[in-house]
C-alpha positions in Angstrom: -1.5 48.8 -59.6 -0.5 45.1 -60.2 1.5 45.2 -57.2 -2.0 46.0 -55.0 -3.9 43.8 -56.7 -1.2 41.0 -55.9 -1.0 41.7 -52.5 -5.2 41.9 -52.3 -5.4 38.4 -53.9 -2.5 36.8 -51.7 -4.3 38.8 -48.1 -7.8 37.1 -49.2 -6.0 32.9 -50.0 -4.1 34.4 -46.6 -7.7 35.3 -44.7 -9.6 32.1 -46.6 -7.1 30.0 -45.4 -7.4 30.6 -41.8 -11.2 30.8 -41.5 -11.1 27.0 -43.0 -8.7 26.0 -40.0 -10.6 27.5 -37.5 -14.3 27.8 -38.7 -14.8 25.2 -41.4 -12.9 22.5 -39.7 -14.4 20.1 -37.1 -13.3 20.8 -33.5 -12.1 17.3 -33.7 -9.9 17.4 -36.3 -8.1 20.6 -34.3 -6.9 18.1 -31.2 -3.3 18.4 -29.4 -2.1 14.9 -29.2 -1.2 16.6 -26.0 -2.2 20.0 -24.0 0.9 22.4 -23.7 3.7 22.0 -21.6 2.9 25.8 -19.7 -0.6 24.2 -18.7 -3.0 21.0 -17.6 -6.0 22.2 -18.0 -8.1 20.1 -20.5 -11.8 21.8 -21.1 -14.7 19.5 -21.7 -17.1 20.6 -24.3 -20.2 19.1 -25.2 -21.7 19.7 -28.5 -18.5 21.5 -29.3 -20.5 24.5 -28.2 -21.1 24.2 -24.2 -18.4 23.8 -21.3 -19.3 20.8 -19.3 -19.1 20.9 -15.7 -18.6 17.0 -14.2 -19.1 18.3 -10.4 -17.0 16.5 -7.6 -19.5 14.0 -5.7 -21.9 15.7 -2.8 -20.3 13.3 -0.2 -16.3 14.7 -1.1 -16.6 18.1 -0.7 -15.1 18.3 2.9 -12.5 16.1 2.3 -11.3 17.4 -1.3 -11.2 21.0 0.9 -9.4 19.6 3.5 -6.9 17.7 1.5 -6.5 20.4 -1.1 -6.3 23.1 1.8 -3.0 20.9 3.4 -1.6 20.3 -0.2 -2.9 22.7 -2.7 1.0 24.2 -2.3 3.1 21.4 -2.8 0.9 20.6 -5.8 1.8 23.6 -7.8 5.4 23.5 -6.8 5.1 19.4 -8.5 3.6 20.8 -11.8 6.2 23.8 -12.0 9.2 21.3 -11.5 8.5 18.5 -13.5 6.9 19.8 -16.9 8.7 17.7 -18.9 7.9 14.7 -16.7 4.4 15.7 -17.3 4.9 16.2 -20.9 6.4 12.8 -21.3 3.8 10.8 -19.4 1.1 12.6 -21.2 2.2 11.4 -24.5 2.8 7.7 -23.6 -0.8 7.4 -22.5 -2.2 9.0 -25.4 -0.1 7.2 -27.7 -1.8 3.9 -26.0 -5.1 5.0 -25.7 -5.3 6.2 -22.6 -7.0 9.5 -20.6 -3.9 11.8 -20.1 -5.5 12.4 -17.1 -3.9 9.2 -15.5 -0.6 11.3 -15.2 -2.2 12.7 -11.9 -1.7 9.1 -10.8 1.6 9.1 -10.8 1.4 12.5 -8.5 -0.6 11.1 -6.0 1.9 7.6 -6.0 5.3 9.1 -5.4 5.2 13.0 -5.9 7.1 12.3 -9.6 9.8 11.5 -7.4 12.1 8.9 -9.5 14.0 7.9 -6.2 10.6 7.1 -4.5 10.6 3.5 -3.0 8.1 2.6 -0.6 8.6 0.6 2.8 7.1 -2.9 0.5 9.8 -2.2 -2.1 7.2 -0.2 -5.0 9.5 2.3 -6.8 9.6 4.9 -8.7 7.4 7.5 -10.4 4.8 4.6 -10.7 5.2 3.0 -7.4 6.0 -0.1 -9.3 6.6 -3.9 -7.4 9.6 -5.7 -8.6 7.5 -8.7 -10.0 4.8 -6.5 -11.6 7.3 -4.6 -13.4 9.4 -7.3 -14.8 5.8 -8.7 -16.0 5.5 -5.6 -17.6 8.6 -6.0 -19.7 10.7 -3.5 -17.5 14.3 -4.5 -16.3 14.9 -5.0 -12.3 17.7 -6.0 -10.9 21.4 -5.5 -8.6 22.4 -3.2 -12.3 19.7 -1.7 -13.5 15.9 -0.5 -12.4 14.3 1.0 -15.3 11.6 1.6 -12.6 13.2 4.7 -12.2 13.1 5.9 -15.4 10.2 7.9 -16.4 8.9 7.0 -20.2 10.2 2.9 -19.8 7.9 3.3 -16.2 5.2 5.0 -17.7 4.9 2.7 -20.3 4.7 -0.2 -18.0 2.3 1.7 -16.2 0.0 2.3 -19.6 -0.2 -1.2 -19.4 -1.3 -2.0 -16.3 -3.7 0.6 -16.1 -5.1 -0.4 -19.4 -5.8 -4.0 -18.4 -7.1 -2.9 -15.3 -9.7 -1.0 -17.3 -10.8 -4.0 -19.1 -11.0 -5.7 -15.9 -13.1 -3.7 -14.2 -14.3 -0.8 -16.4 -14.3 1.8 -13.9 -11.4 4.1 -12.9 -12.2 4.5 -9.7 -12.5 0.7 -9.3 -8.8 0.8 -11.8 -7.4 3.4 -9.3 -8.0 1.2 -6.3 -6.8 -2.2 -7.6 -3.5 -0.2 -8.8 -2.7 0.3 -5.9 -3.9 -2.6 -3.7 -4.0 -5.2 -6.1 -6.8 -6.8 -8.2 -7.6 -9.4 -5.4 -8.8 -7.0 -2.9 -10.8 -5.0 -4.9 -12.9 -8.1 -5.6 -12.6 -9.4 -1.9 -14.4 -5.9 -1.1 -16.8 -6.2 -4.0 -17.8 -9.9 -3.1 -17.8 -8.4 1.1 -20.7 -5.2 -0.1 -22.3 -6.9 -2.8 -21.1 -3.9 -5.3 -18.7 -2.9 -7.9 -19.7 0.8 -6.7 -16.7 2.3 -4.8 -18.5 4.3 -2.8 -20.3 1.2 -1.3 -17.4 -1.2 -1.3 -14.4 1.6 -0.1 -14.8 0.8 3.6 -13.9 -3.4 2.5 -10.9 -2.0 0.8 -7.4 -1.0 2.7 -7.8 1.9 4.3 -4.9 3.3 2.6 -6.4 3.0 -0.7 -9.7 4.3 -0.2 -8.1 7.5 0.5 -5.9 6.8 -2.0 -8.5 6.9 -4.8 -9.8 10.4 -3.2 -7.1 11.6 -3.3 -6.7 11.0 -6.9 -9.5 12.6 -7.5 -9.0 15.8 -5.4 -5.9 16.3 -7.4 -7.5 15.6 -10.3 -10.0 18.7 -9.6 -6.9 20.8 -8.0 -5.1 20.6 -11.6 -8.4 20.6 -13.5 -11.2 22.5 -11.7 -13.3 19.9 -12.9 -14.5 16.5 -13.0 -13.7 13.8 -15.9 -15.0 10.5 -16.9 -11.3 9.5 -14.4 -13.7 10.7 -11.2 -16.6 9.0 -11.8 -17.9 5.4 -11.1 -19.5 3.2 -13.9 -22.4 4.2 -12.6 -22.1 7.5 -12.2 -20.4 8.0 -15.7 -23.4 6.2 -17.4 -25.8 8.8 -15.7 -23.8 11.9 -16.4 -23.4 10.7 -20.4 -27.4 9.8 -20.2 -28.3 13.3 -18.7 -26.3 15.2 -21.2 -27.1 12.8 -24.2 -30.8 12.4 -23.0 -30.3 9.3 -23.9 -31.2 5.7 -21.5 -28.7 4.3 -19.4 -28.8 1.1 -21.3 -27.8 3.2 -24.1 -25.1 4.8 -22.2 -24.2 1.6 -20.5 -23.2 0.0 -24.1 -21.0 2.9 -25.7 -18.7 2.9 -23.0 -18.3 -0.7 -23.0 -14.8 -0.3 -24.6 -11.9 1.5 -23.8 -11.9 4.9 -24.0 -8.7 6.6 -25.6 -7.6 9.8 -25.6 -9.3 11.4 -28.2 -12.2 9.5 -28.6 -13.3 8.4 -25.3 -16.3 11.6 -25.3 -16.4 12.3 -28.9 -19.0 9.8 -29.3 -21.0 10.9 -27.0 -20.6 14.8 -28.1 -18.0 15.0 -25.7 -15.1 16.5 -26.8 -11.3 17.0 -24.4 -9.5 19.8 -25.8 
């Protein structure tokens, strides 16, 4: 009789225990510092309730379909090779603050290939220059490239990106002077009269306007879905306003800062799970 009553008491502190992990706590508080290495999906929620659907632009439909029809394949066969690439970049930009979605950067730049060197002398995963990197604290020379090597790269790379974002605070606009260089970005922004990349992309190399797509068509190939990574400014303050139903002033001033990788939506009842 004891016995049963024992194991009654310890099932209920058992059944008590696990409804306050999964009900009682915040969704929050139940975050991944990363997603798991057998998938790249991250869900948006709103409200911690909703699934939010950031739609790819009207005027990128074609093209997304076209480039995704040509590489959808060798996409797949990137993420099934290289998890613990994946793995290993998503934690470096989370530990500095950063959207893990950036790792699909690094996809677009050299395929995760760390023998990648382009025909200007960029190498490795990150598609680093020689200067640029050594700026960034990373060793290159006739002994050692630590270009090559995945977290020392990726850390550089956190870097970069991140004072890109406080440069320009948009990721398209980040995505674009990554790869071309802050200098043309603003030569094609004085050029239209924008900091929109839809309006200055046709000032900017033509390599890195199809560039940026196709960081976002890979983005919404590993995805299905949009992220505050696709979006302009502009486009980002509107999509916050709509599902905030709040004013684009408002919206315009809370995502003044940096966004990391946890709270970047949450204060906006946006949560990346």
């Amino acid at each position: 009789m004891k016995f049963n009553l024992f194991n009654q008491i310890g099932l209920f502190a058992v059944l008590v225990f696990f409804f306050y992990q999964v009900v009682a706590q915040p969704h929050y508080e139940l975050l991944l510092p990363f997603v798991p290495k057998d998938t790249l999906v991250t869900k948006t929620k709103v409200n911690d309730s909703k699934t939010t659907i950031i739609p790819l632009q009207s005027n990128l439909h074609k093209y997304v379909d076209r480039y995704l029809d040509e590489n959808a394949a060798i996409l797949d066969l990137i993420k099934e090779r290289n998890g613990d690439k994946l793995k290993t970049i998503q934690q470096v930009l989370v530990k500095r603050g950063l959207p893990e979605g950036l790792m699909y950067l690094a996809i677009v730049e050299s395929e995760l290939k760390n023998r990648a060197t382009s025909r200007v002398g960029a190498a490795g995963i990150w598609q680093l220059m020689p200067e640029t990197a050594r700026t960034l604290g990373l060793q290159v020379n006739a002994k050692t490239d630590q270009r090559r090597l995945v977290y020392h790269s990726s850390i550089a790379a956190a870097k970069y990106l991140k004072t890109l974002y406080k440069e320009f605070d948009d990721w398209l606009l980040v995505v674009a002077a990554y790869n071309c260089g802050s200098g043309n970005v603003y030569k094609a922004i004085k050029k239209s009269g924008s900091r929109e990349f839809w309006k200055i992309q046709r000032y900017l190399p033509a390599e890195t306007s199809s560039h940026v797509k196709h960081f976002i068509a890979t983005h919404f190939h590993y995805e299905a879905n949009g992220s505050m990574l696709t979006l302009t400014k502009k486009e980002r303050n509107r999509f916050l306003a709509s599902v905030n139903k709040i004013g684009p002033e408002d919206a315009k001033q809370k995502t003044g800062s940096l966004p990391d990788s946890t709270t970047q939506l949450s204060s906006f009842g946006i949560v990346s799970q």
